[in-house]
C-alpha positions as CSV (number, residue, x, y, z in Angstrom):
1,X,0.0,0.0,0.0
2,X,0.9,3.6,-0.8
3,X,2.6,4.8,2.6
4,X,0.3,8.5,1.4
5,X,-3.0,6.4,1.2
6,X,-2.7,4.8,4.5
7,X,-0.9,7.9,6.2
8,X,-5.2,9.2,4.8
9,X,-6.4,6.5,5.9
10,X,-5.2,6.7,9.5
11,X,-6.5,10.5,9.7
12,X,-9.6,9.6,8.0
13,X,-10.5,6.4,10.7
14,X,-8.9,8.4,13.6
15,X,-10.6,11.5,12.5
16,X,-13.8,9.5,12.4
17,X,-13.3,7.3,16.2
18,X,-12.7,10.4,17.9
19,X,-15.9,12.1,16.6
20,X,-17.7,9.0,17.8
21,X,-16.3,8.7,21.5
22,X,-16.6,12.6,22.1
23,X,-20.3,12.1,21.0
24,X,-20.7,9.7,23.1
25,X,-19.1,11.1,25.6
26,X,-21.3,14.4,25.7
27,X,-24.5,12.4,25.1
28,X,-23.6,10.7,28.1
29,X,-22.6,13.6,30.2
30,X,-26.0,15.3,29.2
31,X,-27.9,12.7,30.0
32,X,-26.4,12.1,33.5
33,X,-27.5,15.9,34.2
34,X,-30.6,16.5,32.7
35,X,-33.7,16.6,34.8
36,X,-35.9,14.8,32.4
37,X,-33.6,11.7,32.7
38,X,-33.1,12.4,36.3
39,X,-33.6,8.3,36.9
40,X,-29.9,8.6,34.9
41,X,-28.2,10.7,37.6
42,X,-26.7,8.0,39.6
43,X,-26.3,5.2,36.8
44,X,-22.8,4.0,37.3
45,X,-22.1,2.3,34.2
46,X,-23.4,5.6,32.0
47,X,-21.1,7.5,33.9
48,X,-17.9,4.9,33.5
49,X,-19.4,5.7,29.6
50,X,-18.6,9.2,29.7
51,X,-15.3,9.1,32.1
52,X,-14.1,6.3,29.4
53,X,-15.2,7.7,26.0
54,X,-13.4,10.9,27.5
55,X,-10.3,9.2,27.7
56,X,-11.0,7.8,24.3
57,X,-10.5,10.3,22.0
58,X,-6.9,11.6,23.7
59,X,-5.4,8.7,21.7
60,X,-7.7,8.3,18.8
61,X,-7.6,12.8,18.7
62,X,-3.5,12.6,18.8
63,X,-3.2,9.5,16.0
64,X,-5.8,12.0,13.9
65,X,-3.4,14.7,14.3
66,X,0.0,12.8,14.2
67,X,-1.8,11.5,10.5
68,X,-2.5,15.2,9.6
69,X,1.1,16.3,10.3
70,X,2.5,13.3,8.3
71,X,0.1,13.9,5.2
72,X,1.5,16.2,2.3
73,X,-1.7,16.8,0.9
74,X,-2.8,18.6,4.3
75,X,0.5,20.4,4.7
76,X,0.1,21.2,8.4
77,X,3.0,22.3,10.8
78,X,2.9,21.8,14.5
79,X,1.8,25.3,15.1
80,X,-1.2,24.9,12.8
81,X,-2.5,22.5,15.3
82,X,-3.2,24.8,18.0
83,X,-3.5,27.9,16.0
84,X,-6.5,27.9,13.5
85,X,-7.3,28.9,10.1
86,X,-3.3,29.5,8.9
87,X,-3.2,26.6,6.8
88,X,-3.0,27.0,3.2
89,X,-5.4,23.6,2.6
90,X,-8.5,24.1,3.5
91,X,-8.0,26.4,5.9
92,X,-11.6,27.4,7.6
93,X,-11.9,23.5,7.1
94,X,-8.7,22.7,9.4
95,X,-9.0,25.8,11.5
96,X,-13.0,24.3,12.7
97,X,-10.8,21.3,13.4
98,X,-7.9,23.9,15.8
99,X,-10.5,25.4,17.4
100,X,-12.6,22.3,18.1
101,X,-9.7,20.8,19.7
102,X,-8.4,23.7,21.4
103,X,-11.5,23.8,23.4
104,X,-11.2,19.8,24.2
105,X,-7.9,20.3,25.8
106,X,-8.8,23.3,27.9
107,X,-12.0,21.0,28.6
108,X,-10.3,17.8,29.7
109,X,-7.6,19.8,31.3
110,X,-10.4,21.4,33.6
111,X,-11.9,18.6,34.0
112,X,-8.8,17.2,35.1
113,X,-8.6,19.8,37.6
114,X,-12.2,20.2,38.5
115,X,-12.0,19.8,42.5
116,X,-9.4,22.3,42.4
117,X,-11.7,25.0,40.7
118,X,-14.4,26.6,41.5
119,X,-17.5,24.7,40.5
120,X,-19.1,27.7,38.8
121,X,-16.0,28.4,36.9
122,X,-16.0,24.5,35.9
123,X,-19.6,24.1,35.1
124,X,-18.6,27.1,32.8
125,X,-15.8,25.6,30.9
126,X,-17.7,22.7,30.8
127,X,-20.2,23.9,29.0
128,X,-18.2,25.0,25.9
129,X,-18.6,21.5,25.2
130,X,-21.5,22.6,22.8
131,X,-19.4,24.9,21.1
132,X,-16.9,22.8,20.8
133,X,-19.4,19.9,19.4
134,X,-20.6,22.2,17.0
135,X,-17.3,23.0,15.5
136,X,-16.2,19.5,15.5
137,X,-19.5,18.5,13.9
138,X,-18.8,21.5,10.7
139,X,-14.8,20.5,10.6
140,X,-15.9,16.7,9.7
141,X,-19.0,18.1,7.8
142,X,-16.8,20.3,5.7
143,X,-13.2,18.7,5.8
144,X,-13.8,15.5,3.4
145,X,-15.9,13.4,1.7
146,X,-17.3,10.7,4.6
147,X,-20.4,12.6,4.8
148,X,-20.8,11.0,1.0
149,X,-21.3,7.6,2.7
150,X,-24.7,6.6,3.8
151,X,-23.9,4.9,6.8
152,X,-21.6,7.7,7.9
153,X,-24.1,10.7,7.7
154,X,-27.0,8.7,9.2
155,X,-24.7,8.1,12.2
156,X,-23.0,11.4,12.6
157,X,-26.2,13.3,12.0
158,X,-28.3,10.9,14.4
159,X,-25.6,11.5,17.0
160,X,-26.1,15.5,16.3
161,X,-29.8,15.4,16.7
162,X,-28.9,13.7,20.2
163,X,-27.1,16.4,21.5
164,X,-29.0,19.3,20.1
165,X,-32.3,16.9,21.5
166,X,-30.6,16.7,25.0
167,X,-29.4,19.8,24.9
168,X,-32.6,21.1,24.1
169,X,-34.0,19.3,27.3
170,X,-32.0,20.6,29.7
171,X,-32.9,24.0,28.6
172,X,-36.2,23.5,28.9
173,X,-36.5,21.0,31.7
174,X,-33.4,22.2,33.6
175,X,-30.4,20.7,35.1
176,X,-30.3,18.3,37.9
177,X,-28.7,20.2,41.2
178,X,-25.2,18.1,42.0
């Protein structure tokens, strides 16, 4: 195999595996707040869901972006990784991408942190996670051709109408108190 085509391939599946653990990652961590699915709030195993599918995408986001550095088609330096939209390939394309998982970090990191924050400060951070969804969601929606396969747009679309359907819930329902 052309060491290009799986160099594509590797950023492509990556890419892809990390969209689907940090969806179900925030699905998860919706649900286990949300007052309409209070019977949720102490389920173990859907929170071992979220804490694991968190951890997930680290290695699937790094191998995306180890691929992306490696492939000449995307010509992207190190610093294009954390700063966005100064690529010359697709540049609001890979910068959606930056921005997406500039958030993540700070998110993770926080999270990482959270009992030495201040919960108000946390619950703040934490709750770029939409923003950040919804410029993961337009880098993959914009950054390739997957979204040509069937299979692939009924799944990442389905896992978008989840989030915005949750989300959705817990504005108008509320969240549960910790």
């Amino acid at each position: 195999m052309d060491p290009q085509l799986f160099i594509w391939l590797v950023a492509r599946t990556t890419g892809m595996a990390s969209y689907a653990a940090l969806c179900i990652a925030i699905l998860s961590g919706i649900a286990l707040r949300t007052s309409v699915l209070d019977w949720l709030a102490k389920n173990r195993p859907l929170r071992a869901l979220h804490d694991w599918t968190t951890w997930l995408w680290i290695p699937l986001g790094a191998g995306h972006v180890v691929a992306l550095l490696l492939d000449k088609t995307a010509q992207i330096d190190p610093l294009d990784v954390v700063v966005p939209f100064q690529v010359p390939y697709g540049p609001l394309q890979i910068g959606l991408g930056t921005l997406s998982l500039d958030l993540l970090v700070i998110i993770t990191v926080t999270s990482w942190l959270r009992r030495r924050m201040n919960d108000e400060l946390w619950r703040w951070i934490h709750r770029t996670s939409y923003v950040m969804f919804v410029l993961l969601f337009l880098h993959a929606y914009s950054s390739g051709t997957d979204f040509n396969a069937p299979a692939v747009s009924a799944i990442t679309w389905a896992a978008a109408g989840g989030i915005a359907l949750l989300g959705a819930s817990r504005i108008v329902f509320g969240r549960l108190p910790e």
